[in-house]
C-alpha positions as CSV (number, residue, x, y, z in Angstrom):
1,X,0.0,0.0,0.0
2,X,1.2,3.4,-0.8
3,X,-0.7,5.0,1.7
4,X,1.1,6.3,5.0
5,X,-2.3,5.8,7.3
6,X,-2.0,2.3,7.9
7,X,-6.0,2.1,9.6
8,X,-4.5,0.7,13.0
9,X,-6.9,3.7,14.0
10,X,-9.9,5.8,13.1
11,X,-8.5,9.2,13.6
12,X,-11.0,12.0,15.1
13,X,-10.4,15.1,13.1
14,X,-11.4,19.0,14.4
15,X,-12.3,22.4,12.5
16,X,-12.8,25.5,14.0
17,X,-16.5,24.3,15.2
18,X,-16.4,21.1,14.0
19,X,-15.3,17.3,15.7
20,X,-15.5,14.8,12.7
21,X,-15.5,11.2,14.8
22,X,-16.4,7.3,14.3
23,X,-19.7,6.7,13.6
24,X,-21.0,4.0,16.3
25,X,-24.3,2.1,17.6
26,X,-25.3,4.7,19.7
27,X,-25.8,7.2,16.2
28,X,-28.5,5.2,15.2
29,X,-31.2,8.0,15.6
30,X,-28.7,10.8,14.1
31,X,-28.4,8.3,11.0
32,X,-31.8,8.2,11.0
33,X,-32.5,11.7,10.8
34,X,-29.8,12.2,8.2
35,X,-30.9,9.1,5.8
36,X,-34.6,9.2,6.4
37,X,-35.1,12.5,5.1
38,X,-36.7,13.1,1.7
39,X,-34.5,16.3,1.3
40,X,-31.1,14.5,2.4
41,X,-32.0,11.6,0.1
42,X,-33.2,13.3,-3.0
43,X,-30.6,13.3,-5.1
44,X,-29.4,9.9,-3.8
45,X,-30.0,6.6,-4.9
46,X,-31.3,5.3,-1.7
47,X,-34.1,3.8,0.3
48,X,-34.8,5.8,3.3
49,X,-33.4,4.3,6.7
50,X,-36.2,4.7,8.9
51,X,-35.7,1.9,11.9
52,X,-33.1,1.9,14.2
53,X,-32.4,-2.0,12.6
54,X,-31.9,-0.2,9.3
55,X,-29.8,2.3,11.0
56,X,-27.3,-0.2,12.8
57,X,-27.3,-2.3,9.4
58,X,-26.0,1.4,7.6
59,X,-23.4,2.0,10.7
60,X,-22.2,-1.5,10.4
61,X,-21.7,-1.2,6.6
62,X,-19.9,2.2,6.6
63,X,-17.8,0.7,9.5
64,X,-17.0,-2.3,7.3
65,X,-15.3,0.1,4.6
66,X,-13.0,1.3,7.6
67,X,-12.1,-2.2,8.7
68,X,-11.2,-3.6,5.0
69,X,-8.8,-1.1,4.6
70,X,-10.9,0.6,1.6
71,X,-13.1,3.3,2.7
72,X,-13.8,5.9,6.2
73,X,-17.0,7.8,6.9
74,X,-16.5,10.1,9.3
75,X,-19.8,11.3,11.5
76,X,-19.7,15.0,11.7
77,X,-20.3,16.4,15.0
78,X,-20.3,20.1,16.8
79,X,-17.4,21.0,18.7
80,X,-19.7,21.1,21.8
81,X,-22.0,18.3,21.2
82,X,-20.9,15.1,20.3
83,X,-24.7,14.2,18.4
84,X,-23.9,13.4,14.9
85,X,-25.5,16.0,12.7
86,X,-23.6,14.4,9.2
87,X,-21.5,11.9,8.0
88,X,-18.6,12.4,5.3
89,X,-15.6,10.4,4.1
90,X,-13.7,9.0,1.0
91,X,-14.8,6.2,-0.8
92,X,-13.4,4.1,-4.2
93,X,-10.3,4.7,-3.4
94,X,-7.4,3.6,-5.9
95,X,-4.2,3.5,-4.1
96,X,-2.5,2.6,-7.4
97,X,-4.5,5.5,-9.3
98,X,-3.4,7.9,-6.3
99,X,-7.6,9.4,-6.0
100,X,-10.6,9.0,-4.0
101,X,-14.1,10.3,-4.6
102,X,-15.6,12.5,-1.2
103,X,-19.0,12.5,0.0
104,X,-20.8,14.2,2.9
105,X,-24.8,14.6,3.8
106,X,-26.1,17.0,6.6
107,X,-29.7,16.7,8.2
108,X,-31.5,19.4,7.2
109,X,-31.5,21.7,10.6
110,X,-28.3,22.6,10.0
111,X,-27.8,23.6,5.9
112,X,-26.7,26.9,4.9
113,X,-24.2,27.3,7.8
114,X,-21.0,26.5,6.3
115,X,-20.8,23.2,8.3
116,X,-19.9,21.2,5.4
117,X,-17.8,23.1,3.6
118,X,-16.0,23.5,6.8
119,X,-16.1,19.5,7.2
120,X,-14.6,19.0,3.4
121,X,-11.6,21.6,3.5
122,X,-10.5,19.1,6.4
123,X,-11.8,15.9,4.9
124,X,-9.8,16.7,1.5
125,X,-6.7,18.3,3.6
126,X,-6.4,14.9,5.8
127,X,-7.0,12.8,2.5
128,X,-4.1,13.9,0.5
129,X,-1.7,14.1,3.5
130,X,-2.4,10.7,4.3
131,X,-3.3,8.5,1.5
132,X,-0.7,10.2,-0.8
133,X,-2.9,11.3,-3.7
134,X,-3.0,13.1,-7.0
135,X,-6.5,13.9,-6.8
136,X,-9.7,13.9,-4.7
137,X,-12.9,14.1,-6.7
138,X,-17.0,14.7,-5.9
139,X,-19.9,14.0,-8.4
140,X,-22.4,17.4,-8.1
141,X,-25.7,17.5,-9.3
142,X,-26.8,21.1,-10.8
143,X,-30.5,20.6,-9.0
């Protein structure tokens, strides 16, 4: 592997406001609130996680990435809080290709307050100091 993080850890990572942290069990209700919304999931290709069963299932799945060496999602937290409010993290990553594609999500309450562009300038600052990269890409849809 190419990659100086080695995954022996899940690192917590802080912003200004922000604590970006593992995503565990006890999130199941914040997952819930950030996957069973219509306005979080419209523009992905999704079913709704509405059940705290679905939620675990989600956690475990995400977690999974982090444990195979292939993928971390990150929950996104405020500095004083620790209730999840977002999730984001790099996925498909090609060690050999040097890239990863990003991806974040924020229940609704809190859009339009700079939390996750605060949460990607980190997210892409941490991915290309440690998973020595060329590039770091997003899909965007125009809607």
């Amino acid at each position: 592997m190419d990659a100086s993080f080695d995954f022996s850890y899940f690192p917590v990572l802080e912003t200004e406001r922000l604590r970006l942290r593992q995503i565990t069990h006890a999130d199941a209700d914040a997952i819930i609130g950030i996957f069973g919304s219509p306005d979080v999931l419209r523009y992905l290709d999704s079913e709704p996680i509405l059940t705290t069963e679905a939620a675990v299932e989600m956690i475990d799945w995400l977690n999974g990435h982090f444990r195979n060496r292939e993928a971390m999602r990150w929950g996104i937290t405020l500095k004083e809080q620790d209730a999840v409010i977002g999730t984001c993290g790099f996925h498909f990553w090609k060690p050999a290709y040097r890239r990863v594609d990003i991806g974040y999500d924020l229940q609704p309450p809190y859009w339009g307050q700079g939390y996750i562009t605060e949460a990607a300038h980190c997210l892409v600052r941490w991915c290309f100091l440690n998973l020595n990269l060329h590039r770091v890409q997003a899909d965007c849809t125009a809607e």
